[in-house]
N, C-alpha and C positions, 0 to 999 in steps of 0.2 A: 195147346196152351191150357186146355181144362183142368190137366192131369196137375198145374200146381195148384189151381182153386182145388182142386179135388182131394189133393195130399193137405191143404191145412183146414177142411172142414170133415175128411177124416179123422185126424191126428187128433182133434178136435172132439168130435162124438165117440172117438174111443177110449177117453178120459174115461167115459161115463159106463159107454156097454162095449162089453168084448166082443160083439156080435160086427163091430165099425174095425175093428184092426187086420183083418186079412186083408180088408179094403183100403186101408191106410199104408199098409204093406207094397200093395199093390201100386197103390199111387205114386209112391215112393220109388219106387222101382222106375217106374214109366216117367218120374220128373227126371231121374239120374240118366236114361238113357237121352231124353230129349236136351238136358244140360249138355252132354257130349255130343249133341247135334247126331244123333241115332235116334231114329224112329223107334216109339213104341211099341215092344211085341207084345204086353200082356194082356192087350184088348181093354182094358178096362175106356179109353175114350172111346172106343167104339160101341163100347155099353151105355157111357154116359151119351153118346147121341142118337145112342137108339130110342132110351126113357126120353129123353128131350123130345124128339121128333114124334114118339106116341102120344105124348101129354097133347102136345100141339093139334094135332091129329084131330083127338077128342072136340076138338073146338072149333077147330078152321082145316079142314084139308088143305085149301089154297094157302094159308099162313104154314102150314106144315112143309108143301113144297115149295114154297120161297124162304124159308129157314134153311131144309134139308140145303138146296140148292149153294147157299152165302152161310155155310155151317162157321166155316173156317173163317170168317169177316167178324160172322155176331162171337166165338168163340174168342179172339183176339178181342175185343171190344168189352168183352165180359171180364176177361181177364185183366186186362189194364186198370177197368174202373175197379176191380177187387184189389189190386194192389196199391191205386191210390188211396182207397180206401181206409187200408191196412195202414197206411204212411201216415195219415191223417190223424188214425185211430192212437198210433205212438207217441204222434207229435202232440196230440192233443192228453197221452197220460202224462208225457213229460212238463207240458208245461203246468198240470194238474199239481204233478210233486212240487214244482219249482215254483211256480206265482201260488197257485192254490186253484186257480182256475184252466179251463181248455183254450185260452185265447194270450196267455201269456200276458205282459203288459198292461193289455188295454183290459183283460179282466173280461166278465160277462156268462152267461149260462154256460155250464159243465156237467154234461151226464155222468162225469162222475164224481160229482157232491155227497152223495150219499154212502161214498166209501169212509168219507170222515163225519166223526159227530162229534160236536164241542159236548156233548152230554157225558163224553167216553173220558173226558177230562181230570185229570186233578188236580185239587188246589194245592200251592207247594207246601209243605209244613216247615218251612222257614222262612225270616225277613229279611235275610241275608241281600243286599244289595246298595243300590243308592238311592236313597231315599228324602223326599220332602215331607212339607206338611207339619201334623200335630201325633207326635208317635205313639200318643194316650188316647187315639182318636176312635170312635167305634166302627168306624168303617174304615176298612184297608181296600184300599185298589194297587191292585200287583200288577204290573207287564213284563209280557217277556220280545224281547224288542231286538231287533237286528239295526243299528245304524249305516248302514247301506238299503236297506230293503225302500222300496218307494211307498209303499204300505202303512211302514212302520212311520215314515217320515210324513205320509200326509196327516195320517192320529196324531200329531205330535202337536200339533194347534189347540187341539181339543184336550190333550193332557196337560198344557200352560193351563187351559182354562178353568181346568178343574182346581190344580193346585193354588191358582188366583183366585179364583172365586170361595174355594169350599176348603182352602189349607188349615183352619183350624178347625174342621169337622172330619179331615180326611188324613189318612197316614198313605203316601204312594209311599211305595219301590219298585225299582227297575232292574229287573233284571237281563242282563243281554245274553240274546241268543245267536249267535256271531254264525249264521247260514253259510255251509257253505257254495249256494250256488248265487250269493253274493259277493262280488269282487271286493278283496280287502275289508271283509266283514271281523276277519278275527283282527286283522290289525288295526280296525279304529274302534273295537272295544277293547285291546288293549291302551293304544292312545286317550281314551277317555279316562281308564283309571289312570294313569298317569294325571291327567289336568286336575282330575278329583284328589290329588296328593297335594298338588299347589293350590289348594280353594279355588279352581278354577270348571269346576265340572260344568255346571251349567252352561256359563260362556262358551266351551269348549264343543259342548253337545248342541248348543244351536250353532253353533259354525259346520261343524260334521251335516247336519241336514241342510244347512241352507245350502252348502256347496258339493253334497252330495254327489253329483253327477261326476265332481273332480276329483272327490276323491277316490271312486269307483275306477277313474279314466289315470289315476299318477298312484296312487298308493301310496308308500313312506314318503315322498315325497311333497304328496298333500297335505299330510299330516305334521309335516315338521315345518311345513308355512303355515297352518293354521296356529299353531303352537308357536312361535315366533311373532302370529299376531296379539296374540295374548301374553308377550312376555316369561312363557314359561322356561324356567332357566336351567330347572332339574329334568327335562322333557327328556331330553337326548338319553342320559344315562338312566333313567326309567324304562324308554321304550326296548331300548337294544338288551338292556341288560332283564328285558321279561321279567319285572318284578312282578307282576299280578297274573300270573300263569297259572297259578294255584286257584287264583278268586273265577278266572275265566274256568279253567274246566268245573268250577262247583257248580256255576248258572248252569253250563250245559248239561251235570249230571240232573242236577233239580228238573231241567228241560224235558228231559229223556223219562224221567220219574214221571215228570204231570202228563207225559204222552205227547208234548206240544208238536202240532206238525204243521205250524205256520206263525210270522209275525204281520202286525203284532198280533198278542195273546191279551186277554186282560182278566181277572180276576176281581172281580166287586164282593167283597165277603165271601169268597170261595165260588163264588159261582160266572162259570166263564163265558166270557164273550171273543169270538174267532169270526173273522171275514172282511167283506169289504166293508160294511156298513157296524164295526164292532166299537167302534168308536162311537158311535151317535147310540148304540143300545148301552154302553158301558156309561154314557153320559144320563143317558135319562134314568138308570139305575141308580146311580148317586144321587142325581136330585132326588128321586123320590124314598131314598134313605136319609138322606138330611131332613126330608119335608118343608 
C-alpha cells in the first residue's frame, strides 16, 4: 500500500527537483502493478521499509522489530489515514471555493484563507445596479450579492439598516452576483429585475430571502408564487422572455473585473469588506464616515 502514499508525495517533490522523478516513476509503476493485483517488482517498497525499519532502529530496536514484524498492518493503517486525509483536504478546498470556508455551511476556520485577500480587490467603476438611498451622497456602499447565498441573506438586515438609518447620507447599489454553486441563483436575479419593472423590487427581494430555502428547493416555481404574491402581472412575460439578460451578464462581467470570489462583497467608498463578519465591518465603516 506504501507504493501509492509514495507515488503522490513523489509526484509531488518532483514538481520541485528532478532529482524525486525516477522515484516517482518508480512509484508509479509499483501502484499500476499492485492496481492489477500484481505484486511489485521494482523494489522500491522494499526500499521504503528498509529506511523505515533503520530510522526506527536508531531509536528503539524493540520498536524496530515489532514494526518490521506488523510492517504490512502499520503500512495499510498509514495508508488509509493518508487517503482520508487527501479526501478531507478536497472536501475542505471545495467547500473553501463554494461557502468561502473549510466547513461548508456552518462556516469557521480554513487554512486556506490566505489564498484570497479582499486587499487583491476592486472597486467597480460603475453604479450600474439597483440602488437606494441619496445618489448625491458622499458615501457610496456597493454589494455584490447573490439571492440564494445564506451569507448574502443574513447581511441583508444590516443593509435595511443602513439604508433606514443613514439613506440620506448614503447612495447603496446592488449588484447581483447570481453563484453558481447556488441553486436558482441566476433565475431569482433575473426575477428581481422583473419586480423592479413593476416598482416592486424591494417587496419582491425581501420575499426572495425570507423564503430563501424555497426558492433554492422549487425554482420558477417559487418564483412565480412569490410574484403572484405581490400582484405582479407583467412577471410571467418578463421572466421567460429574459428581458434583463444583458443587465445580469454586466453585474457578472463587473464581478469578474473587481476579482469578487465570494458574496456578499461590499464596497464603502472603494474599499472592501468580504466574509463572515463583512457586514458588521461594512456597518461600522459607514457610521464612522457619517460621524
Amino acid at each position: 500500500m506504501l507504493c501509492f502514499v509514495a507515488l503522490a508525495v513523489f509526484l509531488f517533490l518532483s514538481i520541485f527537483s528532478a532529482k524525486y522523478r525516477p522515484l516517482a516513476k518508480r512509484a508509479l509503476e509499483c501502484a499500476a502493478r499492485k492496481v492489477t493485483l500484481r505484486p511489485c517488482d521494482t523494489g522500491l517498497d522494499e526500499e521504503i521499509k528498509a529506511a523505515s525499519i533503520s530510522g526506527i532502529m536508531k531509536i528503539s530496536p524493540r520498536a524496530a522489530e515489532f514494526t518490521n514484524k506488523h510492517f504490512e498492518a502499520f503500512s495499510l493503517a498509514f495508508s488509509i489515514l493518508f487517503f482520508l486525509s487527501l479526501i478531507f483536504m478536497v472536501q475542505g478546498f471545495y467547500y473553501f471555493v463554494i461557502y468561502g470556508n473549510c466547513n461548508g455551511p456552518e462556516g469557521g476556520f480554513c487554512i486556506y484563507s490566505g489564498l484570497q485577500n479582499e486587499a487583491l480587490l476592486v472597486a467597480p467603476t460603475s453604479l450600474a445596479g439597483i440602488s437606494a438611498g441619496n445618489a448625491s451622497a458622499n458615501i457610496t456602499l456597493i454589494e455584490f450579492g447573490c439571492y440564494t447565498c445564506p451569507y448574502t441573506k443574513a447581511a441583508e438586515s444590516g443593509v435595511r439598516e443602513i439604508i433606514s438609518k443613514y439613506g440620506d447620507k448614503v447612495h447603496y447599489v446592488y449588484k447581483a452576483f447570481p453563484l453558481p454553486s447556488h441553486p436558482y441563483s441566476h433565475e431569482a436575479a433575473l426575477a428581481a429585475l422583473c419586480a423592479n419593472q413593476e416598482g416592486k423590487y424591494w417587496e419582491y427581494r425581501a420575499l426572495l430571502f425570507e423564503n430563501q430555502a424555497y426558492v433554492k428547493e422549487n425554482g420558477a416555481a417559487a418564483l412565480y408564487s412569490l410574484a403572484r404574491n405581490l400582484n405582479l402581472t407583467g412577471f410571467e412575460a418578463c421572466y421567460t422572455g429574459n428581458s434583463f439578460e444583458p443587465e445580469i451578464k454586466a453585474a457578472t462581467d463587473e464581478c469578474t473585473a473587481s476579482r469578487i470570489y465570494g458574496t456578499p462583497t461590499f464596497f464603502v467608498n472603494g474599499k472592501p469588506y468580504v466574509g463572515q463578519n463583512a457586514m458588521n465591518r461594512t456597518m461600522a465603516e459607514v457610521e464612522r464616515l457619517v460621524g
